[in-house]
N, C-alpha and C positions, 0 to 999 in steps of 0.2 A: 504494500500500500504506500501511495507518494506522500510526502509530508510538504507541507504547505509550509516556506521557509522567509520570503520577503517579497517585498515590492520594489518597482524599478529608482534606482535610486539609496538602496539599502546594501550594507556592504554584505557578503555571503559569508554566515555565519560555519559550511563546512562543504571541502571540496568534491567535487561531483559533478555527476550529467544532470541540468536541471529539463525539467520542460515548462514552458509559457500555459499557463492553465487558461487562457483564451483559445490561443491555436494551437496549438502542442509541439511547438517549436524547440526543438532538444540542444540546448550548450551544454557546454562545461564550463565550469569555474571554480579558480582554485578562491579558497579561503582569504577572507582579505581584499579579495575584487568586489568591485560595485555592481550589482546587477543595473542593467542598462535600462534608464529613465525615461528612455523614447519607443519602448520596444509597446507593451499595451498598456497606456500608464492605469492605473489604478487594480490589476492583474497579477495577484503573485504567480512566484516561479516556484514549483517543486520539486523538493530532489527526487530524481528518476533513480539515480544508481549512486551510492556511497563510491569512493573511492578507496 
């Protein structure tokens, strides 16, 4: 089950594949990155796969 971790703009509290819980757009981000502010603002990202 994905866990719902931040919105764009918030820094990624632990690295992984996230997806865009709008479109299901799959990143990665390591810990310490800012999820991206323009991507569906008000939309979190959650992590798909732990690292």
């Amino acid at each position: 089950m994905a866990e719902v971790f931040g919105n764009g703009g918030e820094s990624v509290p632990i690295s992984g594949q996230y997806e865009c819980s709008e479109c299901g757009f799959r990143h990665h981000f390591a810990q310490g990155e800012t999820f991206p502010p323009d991507h569906h603002p008000q939309k979190p990202w959650t992590l798909y796969v732990r690292d």
